[in-house]
N, CA and C of each residue as an Amber inpcrd file, in Angstrom:
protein
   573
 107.3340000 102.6460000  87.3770000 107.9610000 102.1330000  88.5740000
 109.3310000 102.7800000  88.7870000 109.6890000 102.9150000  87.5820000
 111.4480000 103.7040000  87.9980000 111.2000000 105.1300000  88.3990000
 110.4690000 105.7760000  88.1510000 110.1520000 107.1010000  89.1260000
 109.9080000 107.1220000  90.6330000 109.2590000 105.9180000  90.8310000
 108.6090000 105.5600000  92.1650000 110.0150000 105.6100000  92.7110000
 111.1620000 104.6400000  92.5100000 112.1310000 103.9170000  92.8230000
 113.3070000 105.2210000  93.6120000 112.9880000 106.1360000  92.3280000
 114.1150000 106.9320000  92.0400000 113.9630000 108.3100000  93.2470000
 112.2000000 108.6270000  93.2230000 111.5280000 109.2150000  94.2290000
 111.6580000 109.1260000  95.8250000 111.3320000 107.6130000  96.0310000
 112.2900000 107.0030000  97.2350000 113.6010000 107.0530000  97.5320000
 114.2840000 106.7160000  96.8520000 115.7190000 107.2290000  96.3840000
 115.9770000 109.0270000  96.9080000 115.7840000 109.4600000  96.5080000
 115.8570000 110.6540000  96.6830000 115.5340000 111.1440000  98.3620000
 114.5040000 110.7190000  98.5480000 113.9510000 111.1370000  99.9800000
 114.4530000 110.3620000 101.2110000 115.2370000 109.1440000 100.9230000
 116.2200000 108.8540000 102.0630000 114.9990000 107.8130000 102.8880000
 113.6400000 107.1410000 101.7090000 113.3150000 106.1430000 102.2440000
 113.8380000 104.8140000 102.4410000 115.3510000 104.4710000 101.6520000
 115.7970000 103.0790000 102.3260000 116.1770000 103.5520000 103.7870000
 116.4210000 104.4410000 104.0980000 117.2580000 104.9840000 105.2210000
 116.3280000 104.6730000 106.5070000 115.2200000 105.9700000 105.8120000
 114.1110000 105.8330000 106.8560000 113.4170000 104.4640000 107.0490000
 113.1090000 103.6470000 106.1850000 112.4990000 102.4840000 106.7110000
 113.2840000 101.7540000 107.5870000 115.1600000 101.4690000 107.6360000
 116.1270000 101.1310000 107.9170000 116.0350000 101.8040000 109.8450000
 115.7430000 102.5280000 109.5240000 115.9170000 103.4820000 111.1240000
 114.4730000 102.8400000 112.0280000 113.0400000 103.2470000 111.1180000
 111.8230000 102.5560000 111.4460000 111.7240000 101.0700000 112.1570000
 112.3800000 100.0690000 111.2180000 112.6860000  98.6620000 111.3390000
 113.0710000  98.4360000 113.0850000 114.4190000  99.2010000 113.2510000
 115.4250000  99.1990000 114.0820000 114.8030000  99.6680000 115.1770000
 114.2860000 100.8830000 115.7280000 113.4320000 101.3790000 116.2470000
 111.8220000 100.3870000 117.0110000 111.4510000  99.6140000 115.6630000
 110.2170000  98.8880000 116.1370000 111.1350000  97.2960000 117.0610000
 111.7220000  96.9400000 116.4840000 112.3840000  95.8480000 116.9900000
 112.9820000  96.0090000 118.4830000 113.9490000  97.1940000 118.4770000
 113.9570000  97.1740000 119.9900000 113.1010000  97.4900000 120.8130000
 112.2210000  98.2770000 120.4740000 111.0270000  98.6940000 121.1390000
 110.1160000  97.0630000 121.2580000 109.8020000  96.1040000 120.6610000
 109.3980000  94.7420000 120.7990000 110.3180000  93.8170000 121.5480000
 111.7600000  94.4470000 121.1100000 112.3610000  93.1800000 122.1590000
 112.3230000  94.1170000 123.7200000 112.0000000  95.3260000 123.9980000
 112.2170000  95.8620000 125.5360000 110.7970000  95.6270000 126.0470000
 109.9230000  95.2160000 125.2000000 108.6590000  95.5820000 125.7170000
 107.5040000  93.8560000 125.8310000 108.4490000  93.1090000 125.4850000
 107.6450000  91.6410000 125.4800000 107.6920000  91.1590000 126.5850000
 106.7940000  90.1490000 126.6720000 106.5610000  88.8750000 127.6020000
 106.3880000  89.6160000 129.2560000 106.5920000  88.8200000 130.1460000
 106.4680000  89.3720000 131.5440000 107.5920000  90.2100000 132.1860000
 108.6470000  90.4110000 131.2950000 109.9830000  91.0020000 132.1430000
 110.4360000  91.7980000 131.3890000 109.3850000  92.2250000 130.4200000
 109.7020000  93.4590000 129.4350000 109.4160000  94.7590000 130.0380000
 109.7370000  95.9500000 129.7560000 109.6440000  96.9110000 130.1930000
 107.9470000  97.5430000 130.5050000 107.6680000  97.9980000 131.7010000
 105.7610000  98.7790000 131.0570000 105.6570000  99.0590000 130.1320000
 104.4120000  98.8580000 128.9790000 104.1930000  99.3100000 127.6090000
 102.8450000  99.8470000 128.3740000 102.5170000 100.9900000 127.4970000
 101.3700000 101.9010000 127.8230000 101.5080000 103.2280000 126.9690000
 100.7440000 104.1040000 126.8800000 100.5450000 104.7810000 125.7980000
 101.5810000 105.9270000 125.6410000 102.4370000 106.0320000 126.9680000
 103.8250000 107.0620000 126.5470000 104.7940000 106.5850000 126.2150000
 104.9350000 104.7270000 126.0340000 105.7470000 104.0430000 124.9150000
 105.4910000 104.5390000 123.4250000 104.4340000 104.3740000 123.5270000
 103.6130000 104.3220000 122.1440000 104.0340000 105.2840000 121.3040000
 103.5600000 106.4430000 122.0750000 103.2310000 107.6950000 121.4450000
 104.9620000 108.1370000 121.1010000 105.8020000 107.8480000 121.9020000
 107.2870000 108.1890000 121.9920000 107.7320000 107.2680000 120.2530000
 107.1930000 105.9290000 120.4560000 107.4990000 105.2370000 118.8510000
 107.2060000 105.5230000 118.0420000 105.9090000 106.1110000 118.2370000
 105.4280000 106.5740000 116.5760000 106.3300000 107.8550000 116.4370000
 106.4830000 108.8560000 117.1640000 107.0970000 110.3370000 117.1750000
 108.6600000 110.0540000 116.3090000 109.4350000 108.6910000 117.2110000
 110.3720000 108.7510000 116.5110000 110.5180000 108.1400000 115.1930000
 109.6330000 107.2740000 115.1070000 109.1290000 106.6890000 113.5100000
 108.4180000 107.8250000 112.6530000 107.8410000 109.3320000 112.9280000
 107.8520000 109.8020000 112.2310000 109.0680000 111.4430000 111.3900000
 109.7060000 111.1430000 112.7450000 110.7510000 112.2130000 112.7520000
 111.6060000 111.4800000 111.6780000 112.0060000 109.9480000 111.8330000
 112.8070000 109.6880000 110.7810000 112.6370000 109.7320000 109.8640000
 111.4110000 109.6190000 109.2660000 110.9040000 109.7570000 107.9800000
 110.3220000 110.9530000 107.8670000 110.7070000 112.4580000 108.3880000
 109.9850000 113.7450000 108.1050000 110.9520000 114.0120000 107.1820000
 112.3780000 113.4690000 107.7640000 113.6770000 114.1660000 106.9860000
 113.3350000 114.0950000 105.4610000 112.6880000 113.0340000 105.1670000
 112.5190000 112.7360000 103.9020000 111.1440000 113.6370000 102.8590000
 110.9910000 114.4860000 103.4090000 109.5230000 115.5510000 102.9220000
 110.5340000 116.4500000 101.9060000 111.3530000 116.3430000 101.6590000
 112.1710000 117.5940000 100.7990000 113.7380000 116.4230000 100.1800000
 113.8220000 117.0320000  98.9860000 115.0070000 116.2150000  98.1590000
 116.1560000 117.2580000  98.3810000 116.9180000 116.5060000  97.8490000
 118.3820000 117.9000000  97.9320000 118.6380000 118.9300000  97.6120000
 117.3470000 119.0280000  96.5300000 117.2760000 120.8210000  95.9280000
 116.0000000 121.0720000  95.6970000 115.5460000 121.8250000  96.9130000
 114.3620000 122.2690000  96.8730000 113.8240000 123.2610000  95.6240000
 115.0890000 124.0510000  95.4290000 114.5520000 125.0590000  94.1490000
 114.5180000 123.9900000  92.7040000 115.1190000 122.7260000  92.2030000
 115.1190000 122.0620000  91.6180000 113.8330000 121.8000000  91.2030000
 113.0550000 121.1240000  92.4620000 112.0020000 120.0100000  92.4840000
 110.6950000 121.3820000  91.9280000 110.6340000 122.6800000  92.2770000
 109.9180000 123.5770000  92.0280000 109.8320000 123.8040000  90.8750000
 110.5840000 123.7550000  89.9310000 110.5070000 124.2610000  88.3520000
 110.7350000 122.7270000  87.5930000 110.2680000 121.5640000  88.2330000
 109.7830000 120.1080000  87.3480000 108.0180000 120.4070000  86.9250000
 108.5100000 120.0660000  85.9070000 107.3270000 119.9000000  85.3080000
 105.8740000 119.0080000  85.4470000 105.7690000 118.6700000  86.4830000
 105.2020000 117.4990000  87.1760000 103.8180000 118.1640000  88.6040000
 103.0980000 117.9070000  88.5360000 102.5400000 118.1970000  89.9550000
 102.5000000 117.9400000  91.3650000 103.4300000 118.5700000  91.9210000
 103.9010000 117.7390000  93.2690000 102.3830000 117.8700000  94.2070000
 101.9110000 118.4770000  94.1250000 100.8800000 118.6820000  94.9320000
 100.2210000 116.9970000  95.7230000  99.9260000 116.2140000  94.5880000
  98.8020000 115.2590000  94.7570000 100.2070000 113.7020000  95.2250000
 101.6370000 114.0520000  94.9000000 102.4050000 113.2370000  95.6130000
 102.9170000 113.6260000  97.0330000 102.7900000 114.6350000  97.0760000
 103.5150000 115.3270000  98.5900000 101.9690000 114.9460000  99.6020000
 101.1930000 114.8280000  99.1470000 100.0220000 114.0210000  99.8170000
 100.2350000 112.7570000  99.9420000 100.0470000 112.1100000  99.2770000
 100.3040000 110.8610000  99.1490000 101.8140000 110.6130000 100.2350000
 102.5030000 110.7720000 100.3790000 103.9000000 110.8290000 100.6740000
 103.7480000 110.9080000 102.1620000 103.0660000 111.8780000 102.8110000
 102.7050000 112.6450000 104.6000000 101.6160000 111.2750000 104.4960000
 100.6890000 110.6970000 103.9560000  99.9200000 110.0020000 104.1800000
 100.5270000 108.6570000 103.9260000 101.0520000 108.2730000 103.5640000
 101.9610000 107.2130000 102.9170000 102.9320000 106.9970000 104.7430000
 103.7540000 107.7650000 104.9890000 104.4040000 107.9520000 106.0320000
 103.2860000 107.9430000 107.3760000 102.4760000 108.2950000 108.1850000
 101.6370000 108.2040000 108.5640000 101.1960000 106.5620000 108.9370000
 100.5650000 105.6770000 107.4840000 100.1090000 104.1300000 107.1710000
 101.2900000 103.2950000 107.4940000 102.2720000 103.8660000 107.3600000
 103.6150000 102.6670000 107.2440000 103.9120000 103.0030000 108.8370000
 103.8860000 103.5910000 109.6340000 104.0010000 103.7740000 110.8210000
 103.6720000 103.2850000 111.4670000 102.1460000 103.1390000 111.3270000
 101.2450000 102.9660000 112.2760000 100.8610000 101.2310000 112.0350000
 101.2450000 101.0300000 110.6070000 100.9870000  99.7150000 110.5560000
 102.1470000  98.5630000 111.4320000 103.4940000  99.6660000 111.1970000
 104.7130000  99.0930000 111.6800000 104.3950000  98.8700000 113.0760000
 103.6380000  99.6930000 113.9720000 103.5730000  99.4230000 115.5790000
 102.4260000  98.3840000 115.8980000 101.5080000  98.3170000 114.6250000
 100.0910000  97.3600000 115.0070000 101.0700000  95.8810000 114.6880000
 101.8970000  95.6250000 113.5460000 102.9190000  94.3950000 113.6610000
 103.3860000  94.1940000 114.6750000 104.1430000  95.4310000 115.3370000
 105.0200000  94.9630000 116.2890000 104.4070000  94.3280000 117.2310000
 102.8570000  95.0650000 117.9060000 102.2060000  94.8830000 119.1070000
 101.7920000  93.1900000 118.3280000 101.4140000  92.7420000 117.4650000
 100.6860000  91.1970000 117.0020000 102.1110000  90.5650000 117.4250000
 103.4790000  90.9590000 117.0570000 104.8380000  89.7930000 117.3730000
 104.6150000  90.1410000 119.1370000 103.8230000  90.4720000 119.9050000
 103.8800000  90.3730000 121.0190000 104.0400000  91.3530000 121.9370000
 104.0080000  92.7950000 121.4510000 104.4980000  94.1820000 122.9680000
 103.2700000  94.7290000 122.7060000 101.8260000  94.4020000 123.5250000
 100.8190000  95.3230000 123.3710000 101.2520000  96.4220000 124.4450000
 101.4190000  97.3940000 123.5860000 101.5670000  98.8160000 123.8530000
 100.2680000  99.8270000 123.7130000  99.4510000  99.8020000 122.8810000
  98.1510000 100.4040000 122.9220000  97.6160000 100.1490000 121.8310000
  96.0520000 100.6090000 122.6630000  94.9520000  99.9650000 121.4590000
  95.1600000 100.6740000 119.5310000  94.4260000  99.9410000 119.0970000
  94.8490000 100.5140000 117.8500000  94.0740000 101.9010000 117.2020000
  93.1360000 102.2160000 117.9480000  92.7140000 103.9120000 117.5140000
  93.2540000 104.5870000 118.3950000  94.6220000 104.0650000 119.1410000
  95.0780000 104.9690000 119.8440000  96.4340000 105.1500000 118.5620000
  96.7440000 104.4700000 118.1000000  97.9960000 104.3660000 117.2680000
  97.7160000 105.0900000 116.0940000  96.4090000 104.9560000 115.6410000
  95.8380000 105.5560000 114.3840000  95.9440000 106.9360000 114.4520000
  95.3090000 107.5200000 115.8310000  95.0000000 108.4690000 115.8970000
  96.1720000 109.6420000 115.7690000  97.2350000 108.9820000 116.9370000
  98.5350000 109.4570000 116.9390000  99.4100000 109.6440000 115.7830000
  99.4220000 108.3310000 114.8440000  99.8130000 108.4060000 113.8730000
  99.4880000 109.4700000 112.8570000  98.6890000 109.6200000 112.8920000
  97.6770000 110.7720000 111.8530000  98.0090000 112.0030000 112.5440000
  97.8140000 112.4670000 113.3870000  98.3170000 113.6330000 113.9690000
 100.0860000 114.4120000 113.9720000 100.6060000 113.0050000 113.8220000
 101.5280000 113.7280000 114.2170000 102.4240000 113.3880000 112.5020000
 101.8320000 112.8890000 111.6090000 102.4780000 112.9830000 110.4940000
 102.0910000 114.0590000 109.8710000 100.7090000 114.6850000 110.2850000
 100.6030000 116.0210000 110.2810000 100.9460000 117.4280000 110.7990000
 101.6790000 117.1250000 111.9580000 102.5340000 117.9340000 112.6010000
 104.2060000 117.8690000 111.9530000 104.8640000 116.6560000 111.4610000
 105.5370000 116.7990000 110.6030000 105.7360000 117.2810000 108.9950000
 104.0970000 117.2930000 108.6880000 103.8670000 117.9290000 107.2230000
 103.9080000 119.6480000 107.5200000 103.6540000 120.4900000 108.8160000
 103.7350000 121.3080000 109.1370000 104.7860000 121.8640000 109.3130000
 105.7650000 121.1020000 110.3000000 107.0180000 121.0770000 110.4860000
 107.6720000 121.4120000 108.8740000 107.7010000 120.5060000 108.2290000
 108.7410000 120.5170000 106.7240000 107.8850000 121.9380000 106.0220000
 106.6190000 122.2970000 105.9540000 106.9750000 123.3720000 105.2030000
 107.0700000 124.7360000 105.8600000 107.1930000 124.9610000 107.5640000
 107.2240000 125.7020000 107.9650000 108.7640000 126.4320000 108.0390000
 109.3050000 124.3750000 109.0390000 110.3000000 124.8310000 109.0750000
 111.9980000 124.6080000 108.0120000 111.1200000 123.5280000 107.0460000
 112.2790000 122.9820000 106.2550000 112.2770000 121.5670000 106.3660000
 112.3160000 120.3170000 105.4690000 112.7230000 119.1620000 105.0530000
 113.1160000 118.6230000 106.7230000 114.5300000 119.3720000 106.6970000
 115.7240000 118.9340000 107.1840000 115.1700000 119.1350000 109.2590000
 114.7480000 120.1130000 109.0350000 114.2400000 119.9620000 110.8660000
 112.5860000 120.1400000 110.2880000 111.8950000 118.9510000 110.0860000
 110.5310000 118.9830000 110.1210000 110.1510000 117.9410000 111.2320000
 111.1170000 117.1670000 111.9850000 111.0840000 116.6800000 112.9600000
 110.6590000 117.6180000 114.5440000 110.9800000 119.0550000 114.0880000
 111.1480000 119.6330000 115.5370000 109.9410000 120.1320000 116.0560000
 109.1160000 120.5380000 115.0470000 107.3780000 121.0190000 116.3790000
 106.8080000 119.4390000 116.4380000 107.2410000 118.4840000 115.9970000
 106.7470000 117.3900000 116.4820000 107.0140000 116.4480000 117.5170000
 108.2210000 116.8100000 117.4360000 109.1120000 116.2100000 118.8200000
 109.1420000 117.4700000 120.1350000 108.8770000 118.2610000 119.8560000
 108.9590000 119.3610000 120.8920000 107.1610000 119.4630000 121.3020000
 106.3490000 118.8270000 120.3950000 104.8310000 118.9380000 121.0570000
 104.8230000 117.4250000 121.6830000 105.4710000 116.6640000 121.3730000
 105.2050000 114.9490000 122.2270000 105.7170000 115.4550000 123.1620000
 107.4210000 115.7020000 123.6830000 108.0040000 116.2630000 124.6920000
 107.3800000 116.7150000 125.6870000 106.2500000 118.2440000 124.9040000
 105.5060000 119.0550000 126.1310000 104.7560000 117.8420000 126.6680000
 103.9010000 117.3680000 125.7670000 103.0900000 116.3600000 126.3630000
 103.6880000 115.2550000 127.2210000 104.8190000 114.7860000 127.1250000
 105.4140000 113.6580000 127.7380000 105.5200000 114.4740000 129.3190000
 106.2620000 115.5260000 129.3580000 107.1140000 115.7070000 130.5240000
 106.8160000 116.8740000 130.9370000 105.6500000 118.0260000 130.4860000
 104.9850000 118.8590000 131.4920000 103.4360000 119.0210000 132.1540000
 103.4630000 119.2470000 132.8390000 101.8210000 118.5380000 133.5490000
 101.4470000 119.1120000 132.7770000 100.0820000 118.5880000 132.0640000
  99.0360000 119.7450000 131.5420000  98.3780000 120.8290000 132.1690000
  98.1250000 121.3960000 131.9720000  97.4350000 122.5690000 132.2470000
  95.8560000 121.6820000 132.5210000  94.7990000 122.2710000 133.1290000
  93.3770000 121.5930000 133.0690000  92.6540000 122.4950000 132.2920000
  91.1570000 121.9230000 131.5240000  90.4680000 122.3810000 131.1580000
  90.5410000 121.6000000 129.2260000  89.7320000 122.3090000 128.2920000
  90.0480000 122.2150000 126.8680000  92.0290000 122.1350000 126.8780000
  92.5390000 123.2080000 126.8500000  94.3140000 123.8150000 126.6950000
  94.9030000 122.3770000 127.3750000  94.3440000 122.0670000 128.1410000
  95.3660000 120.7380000 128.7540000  94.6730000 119.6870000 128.1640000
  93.8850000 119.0660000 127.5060000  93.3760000 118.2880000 126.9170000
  94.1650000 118.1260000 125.2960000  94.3540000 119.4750000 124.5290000
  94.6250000 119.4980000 123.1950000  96.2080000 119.7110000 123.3540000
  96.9670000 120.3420000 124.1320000  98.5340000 119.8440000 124.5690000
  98.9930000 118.8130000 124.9290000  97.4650000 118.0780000 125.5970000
  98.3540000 116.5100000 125.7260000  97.8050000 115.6180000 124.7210000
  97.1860000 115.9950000 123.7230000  96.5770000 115.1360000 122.4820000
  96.9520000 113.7400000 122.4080000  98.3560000 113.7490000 122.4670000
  99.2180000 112.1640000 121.9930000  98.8420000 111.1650000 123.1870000
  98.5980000 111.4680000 124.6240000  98.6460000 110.6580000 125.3780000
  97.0420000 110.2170000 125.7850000  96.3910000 111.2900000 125.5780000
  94.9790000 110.6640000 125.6840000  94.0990000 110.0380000 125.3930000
  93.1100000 109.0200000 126.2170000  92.7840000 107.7940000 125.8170000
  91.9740000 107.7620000 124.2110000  91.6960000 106.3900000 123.5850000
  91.3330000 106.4560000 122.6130000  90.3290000 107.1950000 122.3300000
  89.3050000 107.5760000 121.8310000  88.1100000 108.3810000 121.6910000
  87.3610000 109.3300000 122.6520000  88.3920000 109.9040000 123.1890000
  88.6510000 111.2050000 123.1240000  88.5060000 112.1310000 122.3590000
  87.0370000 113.2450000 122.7840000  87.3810000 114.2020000 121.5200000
  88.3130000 115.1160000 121.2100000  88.8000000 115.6050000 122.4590000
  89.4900000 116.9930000 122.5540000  91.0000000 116.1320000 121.2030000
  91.5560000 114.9890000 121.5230000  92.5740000 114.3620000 121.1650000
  92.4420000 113.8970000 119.7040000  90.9140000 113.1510000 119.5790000
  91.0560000 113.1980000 117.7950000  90.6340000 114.3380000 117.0990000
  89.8400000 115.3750000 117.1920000  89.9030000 116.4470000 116.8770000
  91.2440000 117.0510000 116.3920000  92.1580000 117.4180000 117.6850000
  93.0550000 117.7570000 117.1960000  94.2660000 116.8530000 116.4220000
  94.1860000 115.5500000 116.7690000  94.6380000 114.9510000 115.7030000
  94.3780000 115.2630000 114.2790000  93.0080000 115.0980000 113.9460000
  92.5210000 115.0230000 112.6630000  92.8190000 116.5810000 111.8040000
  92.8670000 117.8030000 112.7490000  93.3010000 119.2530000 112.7130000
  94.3470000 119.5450000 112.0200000  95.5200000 118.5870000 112.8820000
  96.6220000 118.3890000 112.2460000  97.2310000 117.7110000 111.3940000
  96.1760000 116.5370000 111.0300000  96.6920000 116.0570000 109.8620000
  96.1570000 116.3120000 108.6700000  94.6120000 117.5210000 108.2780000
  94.3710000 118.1990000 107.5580000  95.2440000 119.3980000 107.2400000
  96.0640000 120.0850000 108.1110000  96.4830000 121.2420000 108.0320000
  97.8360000 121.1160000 107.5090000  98.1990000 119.9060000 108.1680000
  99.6390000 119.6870000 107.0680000  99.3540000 119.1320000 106.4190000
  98.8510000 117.9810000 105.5970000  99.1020000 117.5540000 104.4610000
  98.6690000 118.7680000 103.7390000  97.6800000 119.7560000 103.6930000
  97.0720000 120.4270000 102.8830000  98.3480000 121.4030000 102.6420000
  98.7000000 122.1820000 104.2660000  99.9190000 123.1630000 103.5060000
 101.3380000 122.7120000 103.0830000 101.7010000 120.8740000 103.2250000
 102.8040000 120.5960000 103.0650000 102.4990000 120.2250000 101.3220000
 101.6540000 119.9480000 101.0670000 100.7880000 119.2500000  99.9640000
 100.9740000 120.8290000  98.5900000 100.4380000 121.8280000  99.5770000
 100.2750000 122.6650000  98.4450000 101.7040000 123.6360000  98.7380000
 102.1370000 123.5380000  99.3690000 103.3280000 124.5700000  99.3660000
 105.0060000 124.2220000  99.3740000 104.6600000 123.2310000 100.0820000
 106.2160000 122.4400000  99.8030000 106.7920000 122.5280000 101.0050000
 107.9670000 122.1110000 100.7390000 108.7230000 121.7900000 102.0940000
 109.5690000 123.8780000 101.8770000 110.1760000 124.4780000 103.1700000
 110.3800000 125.4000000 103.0150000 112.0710000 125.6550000 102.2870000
 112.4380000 126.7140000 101.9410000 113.9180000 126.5060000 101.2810000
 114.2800000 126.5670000 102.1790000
């Protein structure tokens, strides 16, 4: 357990859950009862994005060349960890929506969730720990605020917003959350 502790510790999960918390709460108090703000799936998708950006920071410790020459196999925790982040997300918005802001169905949350903690496992070892937030927030963005394109290309650019079972959308969800955990999993966050 004191590894676990110390592991968290390190990755700036009191922080991130601290930011998560804060984040779901106002998003429940703007979004309840009859005089709450529209909830609909570009709430949604905007909460999970920033619930996972806060916790991408945390894919890399303070010394990346450190954590490389431990004697330990990061491989099968840096999985655990993108997937770990991902569950706590998504569970955090299915709470919030039960205290009262239905914002969207829940294989819409799943789906999103999974996708885009895989776009942050991409992010950290492409681009680094520290901005593994940015192809994930810059692919919700496109999707939020430029028309799609039509056809397949506008279907898999707007992934986050499209309805639940959707293939073009879990496909590429599921794409991306194989492709990062696997290369954040086996390669690490970048120096």
């Amino acid at each position: 357990m004191r590894w676990l502790m110390l592991y968290a510790r390190s990755r700036q999960a009191p922080a991130s859950a601290a930011a998560l918390t804060l984040i779901l709460l106002v998003v429940w108090a703007l979004t309840r009862g009859e005089e709450g703000l529209a909830a609909g799936p570009r709430i949604a998708a905007l909460v999970l994005a920033a619930g996972v950006a806060t916790a991408a920071v945390g894919l890399g410790g303070p010394d990346v060349a450190l954590e490389r020459t431990a004697a330990i196999r990061w491989a099968p925790r840096r999985a655990a960890h993108i997937l770990l982040i991902g569950t706590l997300i998504g569970a955090g918005l299915m709470a919030s929506q039960a205290a009262g802001s239905e914002l969207a169905p829940a294989a819409f949350i799943i789906r999103d969730s999974a996708g885009m903690v895989g776009l942050a496992g991409l992010g950290a070892a492409v681009c680094g720990a520290s901005h593994a937030w940015v192809p994930l927030l810059g692919w919700v963005a496109f999707a939020l605020f430029v028309p799609a394109p039509t056809g397949i290309t506008g279907r898999i650019a707007g992934w986050p917003l499209l309805p639940p079972g959707t293939a073009a959308g879990t496909w590429t969800a599921l794409i991306l959350l194989i492709a990062g955990t696997i290369l954040y999993a086996a390669a690490g966050p970048k120096r």
